[in-house]
ZAPA-40689 format. One line per field, with one value per residue (C-alpha): residue in three letters; residue number from 1; x, y, z. Coordinates in steps of 0.5 Angstrom, whole numbers, plus 500, padded with zeros to 3 digits. Example, Ala and Ser with C-alpha at 12.3 -4.5 7.8 and 13.67 -1.06 7.14 Angstrom:
# ZAPA-40689
resn: c(ALA | SER)
resi: c(1 | 2)
px: c(525 | 527)
py: c(491 | 498)
pz: c(516 | 514)
# end
This chain:
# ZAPA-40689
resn: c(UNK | UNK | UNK | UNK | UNK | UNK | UNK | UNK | UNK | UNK | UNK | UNK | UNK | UNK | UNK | UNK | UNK | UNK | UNK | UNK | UNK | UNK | UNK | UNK | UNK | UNK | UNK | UNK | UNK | UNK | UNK | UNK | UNK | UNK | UNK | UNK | UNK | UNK | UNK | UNK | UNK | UNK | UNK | UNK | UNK | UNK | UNK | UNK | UNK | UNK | UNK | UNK | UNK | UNK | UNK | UNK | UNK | UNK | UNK | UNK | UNK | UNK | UNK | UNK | UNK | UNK | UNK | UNK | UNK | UNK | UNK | UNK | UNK | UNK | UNK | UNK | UNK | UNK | UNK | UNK | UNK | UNK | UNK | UNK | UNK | UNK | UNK | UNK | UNK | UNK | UNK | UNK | UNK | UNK | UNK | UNK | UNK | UNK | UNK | UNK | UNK | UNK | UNK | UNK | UNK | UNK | UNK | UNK | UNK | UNK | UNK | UNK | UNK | UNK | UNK | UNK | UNK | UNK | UNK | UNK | UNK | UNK | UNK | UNK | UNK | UNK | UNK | UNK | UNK | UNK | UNK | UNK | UNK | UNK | UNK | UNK | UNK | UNK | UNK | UNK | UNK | UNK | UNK | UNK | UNK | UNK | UNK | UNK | UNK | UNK | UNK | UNK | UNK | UNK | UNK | UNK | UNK | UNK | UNK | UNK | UNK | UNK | UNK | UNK | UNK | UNK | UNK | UNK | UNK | UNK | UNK | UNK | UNK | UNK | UNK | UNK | UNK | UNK | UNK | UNK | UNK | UNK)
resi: c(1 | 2 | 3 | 4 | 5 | 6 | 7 | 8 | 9 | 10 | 11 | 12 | 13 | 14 | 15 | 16 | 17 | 18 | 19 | 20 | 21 | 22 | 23 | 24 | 25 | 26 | 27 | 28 | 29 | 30 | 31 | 32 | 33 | 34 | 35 | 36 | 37 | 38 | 39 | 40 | 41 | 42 | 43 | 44 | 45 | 46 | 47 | 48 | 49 | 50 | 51 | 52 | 53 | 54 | 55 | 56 | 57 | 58 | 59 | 60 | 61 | 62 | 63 | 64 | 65 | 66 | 67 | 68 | 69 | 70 | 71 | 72 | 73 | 74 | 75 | 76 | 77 | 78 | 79 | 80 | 81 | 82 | 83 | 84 | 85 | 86 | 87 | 88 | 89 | 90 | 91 | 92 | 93 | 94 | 95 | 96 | 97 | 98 | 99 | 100 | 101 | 102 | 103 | 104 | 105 | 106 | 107 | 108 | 109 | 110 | 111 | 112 | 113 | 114 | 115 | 116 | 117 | 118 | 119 | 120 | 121 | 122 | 123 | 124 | 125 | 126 | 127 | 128 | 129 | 130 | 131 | 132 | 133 | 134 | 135 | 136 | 137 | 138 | 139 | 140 | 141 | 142 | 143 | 144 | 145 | 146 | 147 | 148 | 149 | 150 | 151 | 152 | 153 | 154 | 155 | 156 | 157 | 158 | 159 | 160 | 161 | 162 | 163 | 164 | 165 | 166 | 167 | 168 | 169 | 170 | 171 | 172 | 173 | 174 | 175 | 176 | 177 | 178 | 179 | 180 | 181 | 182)
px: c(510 | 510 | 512 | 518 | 521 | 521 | 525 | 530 | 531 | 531 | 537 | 540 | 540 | 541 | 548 | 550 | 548 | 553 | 558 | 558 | 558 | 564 | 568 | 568 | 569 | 568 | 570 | 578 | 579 | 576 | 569 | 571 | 571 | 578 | 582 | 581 | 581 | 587 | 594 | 598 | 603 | 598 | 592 | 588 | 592 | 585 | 588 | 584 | 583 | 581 | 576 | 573 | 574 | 569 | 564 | 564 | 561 | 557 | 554 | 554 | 550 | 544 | 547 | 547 | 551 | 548 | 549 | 544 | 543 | 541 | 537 | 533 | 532 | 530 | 525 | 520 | 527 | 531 | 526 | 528 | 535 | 540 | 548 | 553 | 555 | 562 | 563 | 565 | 562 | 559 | 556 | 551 | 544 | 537 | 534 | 531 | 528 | 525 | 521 | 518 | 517 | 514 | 518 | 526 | 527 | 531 | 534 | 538 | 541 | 547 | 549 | 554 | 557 | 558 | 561 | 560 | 560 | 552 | 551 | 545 | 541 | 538 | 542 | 539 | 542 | 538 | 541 | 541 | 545 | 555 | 552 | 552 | 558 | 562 | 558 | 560 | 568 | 567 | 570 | 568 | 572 | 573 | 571 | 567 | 563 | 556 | 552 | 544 | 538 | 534 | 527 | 521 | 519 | 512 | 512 | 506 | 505 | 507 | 501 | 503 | 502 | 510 | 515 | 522 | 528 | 533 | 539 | 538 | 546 | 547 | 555 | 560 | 566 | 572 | 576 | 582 | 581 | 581 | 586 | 590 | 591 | 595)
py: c(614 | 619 | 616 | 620 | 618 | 611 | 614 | 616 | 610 | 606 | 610 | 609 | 602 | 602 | 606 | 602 | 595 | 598 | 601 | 593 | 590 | 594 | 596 | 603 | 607 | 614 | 619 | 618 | 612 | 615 | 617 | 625 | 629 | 632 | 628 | 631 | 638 | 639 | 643 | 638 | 639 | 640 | 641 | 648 | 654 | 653 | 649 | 643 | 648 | 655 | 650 | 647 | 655 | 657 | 650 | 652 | 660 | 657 | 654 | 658 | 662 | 656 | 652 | 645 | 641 | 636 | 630 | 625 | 621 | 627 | 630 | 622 | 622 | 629 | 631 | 636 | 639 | 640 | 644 | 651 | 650 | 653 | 649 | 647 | 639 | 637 | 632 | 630 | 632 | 626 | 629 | 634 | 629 | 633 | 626 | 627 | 634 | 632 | 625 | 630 | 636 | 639 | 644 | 645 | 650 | 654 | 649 | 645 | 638 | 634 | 629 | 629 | 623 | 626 | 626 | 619 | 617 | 617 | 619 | 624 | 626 | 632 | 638 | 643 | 651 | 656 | 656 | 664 | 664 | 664 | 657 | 655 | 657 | 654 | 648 | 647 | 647 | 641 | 635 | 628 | 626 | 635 | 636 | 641 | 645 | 646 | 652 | 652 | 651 | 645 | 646 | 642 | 642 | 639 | 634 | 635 | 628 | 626 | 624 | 627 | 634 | 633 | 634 | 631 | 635 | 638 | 641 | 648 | 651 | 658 | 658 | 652 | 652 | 647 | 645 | 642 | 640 | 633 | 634 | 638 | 631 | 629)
pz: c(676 | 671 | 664 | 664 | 671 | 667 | 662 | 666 | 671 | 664 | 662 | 669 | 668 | 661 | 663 | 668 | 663 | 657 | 663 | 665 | 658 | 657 | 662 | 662 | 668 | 670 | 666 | 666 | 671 | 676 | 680 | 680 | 674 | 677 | 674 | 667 | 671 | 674 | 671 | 669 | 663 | 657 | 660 | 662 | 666 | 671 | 677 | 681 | 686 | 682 | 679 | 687 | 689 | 683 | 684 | 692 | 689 | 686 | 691 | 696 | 690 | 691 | 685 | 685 | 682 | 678 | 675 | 672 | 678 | 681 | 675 | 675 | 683 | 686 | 679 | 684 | 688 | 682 | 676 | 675 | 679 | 677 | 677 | 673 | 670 | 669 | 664 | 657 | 651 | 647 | 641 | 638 | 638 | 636 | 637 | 644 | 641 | 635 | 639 | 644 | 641 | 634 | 633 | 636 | 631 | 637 | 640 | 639 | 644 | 646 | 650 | 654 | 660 | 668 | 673 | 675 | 667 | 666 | 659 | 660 | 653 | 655 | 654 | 650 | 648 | 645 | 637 | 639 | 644 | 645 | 649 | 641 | 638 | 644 | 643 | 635 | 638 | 642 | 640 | 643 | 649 | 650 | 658 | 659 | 665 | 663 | 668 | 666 | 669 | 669 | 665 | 665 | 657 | 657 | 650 | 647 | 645 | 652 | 657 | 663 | 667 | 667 | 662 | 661 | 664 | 660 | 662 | 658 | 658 | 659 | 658 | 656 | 659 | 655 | 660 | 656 | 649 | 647 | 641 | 647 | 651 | 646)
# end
């Protein structure tokens, strides 16, 4: 097994152990993200089923939806897919890029926690694209629809024919602002 399959399945048990140790649930109680996603008094003017509606669009379009289990267990089927994470923004973190590559000077990574309340480190946006300027105005706890494609970035001090996958997001969409719950 490739070094970075290990990597990944010890972020899977990792999750789960702290999930455990500290009783957290999935994202809002629940084991959707549609909890946060719906058009109740204070949230977004998008309801549940606009939001399904777009999913299913996509879908039809070959996109995937993707979460980390999805991401750790299907490497081969999933690199250069197109699709789209409904999550929680967590924090802007260039830590994984700066261990497996020289120079991210482009990039720029964070992390965020699924659908099922897995946290997943690998998400990167080019510093020249909008995805960056949507990205500086979340906050922690903010839900969010990432669309983007999952890449193989091949670390350089990494030996392996393979690399890391990393969800490199296109758009962000802010579902509901964390302040906006309150």
């Amino acid at each position: 097994m490739k070094l970075h399959y290990w990597l990944m399945a010890i972020v899977c048990l990792t999750t789960s152990f702290l999930r455990a140790q500290t009783n957290l649930s999935p994202i809002n109680g629940s084991n959707s993200v549609s909890g946060i996603l719906t058009n109740e008094p204070g949230s977004v003017a998008r309801t549940q089923a606009q939001l399904e509606a777009e999913a299913k669009q996509m879908a039809t379009e070959g996109k995937v939806s993707l979460t980390l289990n999805l991401i750790a267990s299907s490497p081969q089927k999933i690199t250069g897919k197109e699709g789209w994470l409904d999550g929680e923004f967590i924090k802007i973190d260039n830590t994984p890029l700066m261990l497996y590559l020289k120079s991210p000077r482009n990039l720029l990574s964070f992390q965020v926690r699924d659908q099922d309340g897995n946290y997943y480190n690998n998400c990167i946006v080019n510093r020249k694209t909008p995805a960056l300027g949507e990205l500086m105005k979340l906050k922690r706890g903010d839900p969010v629809r990432l669309k983007g494609k999952v890449v193989d970035l091949i670390p350089p001090n990494v030996d392996s024919e393979d690399g890391l996958l990393w969800l490199q997001v296109d758009s962000i969409e802010i579902m509901e602002s964390a302040t906006d719950k309150k």
